[in-house]
N, C-alpha and C positions, 0 to 999 in steps of 0.2 A: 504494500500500500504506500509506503513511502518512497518507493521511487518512481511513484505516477503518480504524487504530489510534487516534487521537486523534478522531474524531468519526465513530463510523461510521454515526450516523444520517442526517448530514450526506450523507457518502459515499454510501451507499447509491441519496440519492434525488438526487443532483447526476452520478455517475458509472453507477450503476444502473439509470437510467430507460430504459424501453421506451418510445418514441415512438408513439402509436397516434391514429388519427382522430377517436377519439372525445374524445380528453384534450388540455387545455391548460391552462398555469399559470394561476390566478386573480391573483395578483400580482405586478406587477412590481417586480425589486429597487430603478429608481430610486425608483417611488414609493414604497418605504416607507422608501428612506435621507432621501428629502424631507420626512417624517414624525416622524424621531427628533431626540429632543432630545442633542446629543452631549454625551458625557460623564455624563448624567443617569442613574442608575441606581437610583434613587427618590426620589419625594418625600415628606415628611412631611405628616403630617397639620395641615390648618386649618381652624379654627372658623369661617370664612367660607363652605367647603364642603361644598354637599350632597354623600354617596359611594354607587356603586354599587359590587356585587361578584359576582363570579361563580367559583363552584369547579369543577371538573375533578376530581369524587374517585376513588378505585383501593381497591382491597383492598389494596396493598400488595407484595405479588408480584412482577408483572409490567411495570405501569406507573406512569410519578409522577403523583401526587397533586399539582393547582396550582391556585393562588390568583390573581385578578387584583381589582385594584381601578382607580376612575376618578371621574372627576367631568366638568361640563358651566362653561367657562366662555366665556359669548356664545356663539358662533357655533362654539367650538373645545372637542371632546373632550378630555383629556388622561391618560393612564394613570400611575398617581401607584405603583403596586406591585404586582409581581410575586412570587409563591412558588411555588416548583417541591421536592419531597420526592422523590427517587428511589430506588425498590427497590432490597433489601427493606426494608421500617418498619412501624411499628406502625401503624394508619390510628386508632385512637382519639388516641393521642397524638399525633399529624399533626392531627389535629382541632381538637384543643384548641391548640394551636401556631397553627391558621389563625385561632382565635375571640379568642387574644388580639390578634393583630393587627389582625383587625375591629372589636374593641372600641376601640384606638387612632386608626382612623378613624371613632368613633362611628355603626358602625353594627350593625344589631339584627338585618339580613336577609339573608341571600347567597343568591343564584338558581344552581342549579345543572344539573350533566347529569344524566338520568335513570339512575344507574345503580345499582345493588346493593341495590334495594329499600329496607326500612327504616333499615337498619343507619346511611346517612348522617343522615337525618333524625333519627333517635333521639340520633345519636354529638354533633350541633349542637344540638339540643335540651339536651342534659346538659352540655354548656358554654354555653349563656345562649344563643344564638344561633339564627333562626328561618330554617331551609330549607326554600329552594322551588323543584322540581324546575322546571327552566327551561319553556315553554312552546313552545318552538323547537326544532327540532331543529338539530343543530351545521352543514349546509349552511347553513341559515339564517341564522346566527347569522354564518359567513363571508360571504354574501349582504351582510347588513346593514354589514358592517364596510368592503367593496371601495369604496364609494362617498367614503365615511370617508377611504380613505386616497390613493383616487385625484384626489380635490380637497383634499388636505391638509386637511383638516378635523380630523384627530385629529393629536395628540402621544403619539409614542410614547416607549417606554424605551429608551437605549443597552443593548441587551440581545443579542448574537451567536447563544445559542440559541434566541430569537423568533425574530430577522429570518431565519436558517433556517428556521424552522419554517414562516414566514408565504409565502417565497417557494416553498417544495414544495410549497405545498397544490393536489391538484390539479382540475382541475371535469370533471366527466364529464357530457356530455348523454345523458340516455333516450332508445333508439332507441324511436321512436314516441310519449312520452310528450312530449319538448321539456324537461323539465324538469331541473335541473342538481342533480349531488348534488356534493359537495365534502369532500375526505378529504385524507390524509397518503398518501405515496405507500406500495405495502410492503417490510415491514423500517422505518418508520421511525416517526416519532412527532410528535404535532399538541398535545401538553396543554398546552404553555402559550401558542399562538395558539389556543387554544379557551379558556382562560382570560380572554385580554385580549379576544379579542372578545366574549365576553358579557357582559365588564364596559364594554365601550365602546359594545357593540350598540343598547341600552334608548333613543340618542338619533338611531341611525338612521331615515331615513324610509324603507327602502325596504322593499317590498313586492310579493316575488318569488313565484312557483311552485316550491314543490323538490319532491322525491320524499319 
C-alpha cells in the first residue's frame, strides 16, 4: 500500500504487472544502474558541445510535458538534462520554460513526439525555437536506445523516476508481424524515458523493424 501512495506509477507497473507471452522487459535494471553517473543530476552546458534535444509534449491535463537533452563525446553518449512539468500546467508556458533552457545549451532545434498537431510547433516557434516532429516512432526511438545502454555506451542521469521508467518499459512482439512495439506498462507513465531516448537516440546505429 505504500508504495502506490508514494509512487504509484512505480507501483502499478512493479507490483501490477500481468505476466503474459507475449511481453518482456526491454531493460535491465543492472544495465542501466551500469549506465548512471551517481550522484549527477545535470550537467551544465559547454561551448565544446554539440547538443541534441528531444520533447515529450502534453496539453497539460493529463500527462507531463518533458525535456531531455544530450551530447556525443567519442564513443560515449551522455545525457546532460532532464525536464519533466506534471499536471495540470499551462503547456504554452511549459514551452517557453523548455526554450529557455534550450537556448542555455545553445541550441535552435528540438525533435519531438508527434503529438497535438500544430499547437506544439506554433507554441516553439513563438519562443525562438524550431520543432520537429520526431521521424520515429517512440518503439523506435526505445529500439535505438537498448543497444546504448546494454554496452554502456550512454551516460545517464542519477534520476529514480527515469531509471523506473526505463526499466517498465515493456516490448510486445506482433503475432505474425515479428515486429516489436515498446510502451509503458498501464496505469503508468514513459515521458521522461521517451524524452532521454530521443535525445540520446540520433547516435544510435540500430536499425530495427517496429510496428
Amino acid at each position: 500500500g505504500e508504495a502506490y501512495n508514494t509512487d504509484p506509477e512505480w507501483a502499478t507497473a512493479e507490483y501490477g504487472a500481468e505476466f503474459r507471452a507475449d511481453l518482456e522487459g526491454l531493460l535491465r535494471l543492472e544495465a542501466v544502474q551500469a549506465c548512471i553517473d551517481s550522484g549527477i543530476r545535470e550537467r551544465p552546458p559547454s561551448p565544446s558541445h554539440e547538443y541534441t534535444a528531444f520533447c515529450d509534449p502534453s496539453g497539460g491535463s493529463a500527462d507531463p510535458m518533458t525535456l531531455g537533452i544530450a551530447h556525443k563525446d567519442g564513443t560515449t553518449v551522455i545525457l546532460d538534462a532532464l525536464r519533466e512539468v506534471r499536471p495540470p500546467f499551462n503547456p504554452e508556458a511549459t514551452t517557453l520554460e523548455f526554450a529557455d533552457v534550450l537556448r542555455r545549451y545553445r541550441i535552435a532545434k528540438v525533435n519531438g513526439d508527434r503529438y497535438g498537431g500544430e499547437w506544439v510547433t506554433d507554441a516553439f516557434r513563438k519562443a525562438g525555437i524550431y520543432y520537429a516532429p520526431s521521424e520515429k516512432v517512440k518503439s523506435q526511438l526505445y529500439l535505438d536506445l537498448l543497444p546504448l545502454v546494454n554496452a554502456t555506451a550512454c551516460v545517464l542521469l542519477d534520476d529514480d523516476r527515469l531509471v523506473r521508467q526505463l526499466i517498465s518499459l515493456e516490448r510486445r512482439t506482433g503475432r505474425g508481424t515479428g515486429r516489436d512495439t515498446i510502451d509503458h506498462p498501464p496505469g503508468a507513465h514513459d515521458d521522461l524515458a521517451n524524452a532521454a531516448a530521443g535525445a540520446l537516440a540520433p547516435w544510435s546505429k540500430t536499425r530495427r523493424a517496429i510496428a
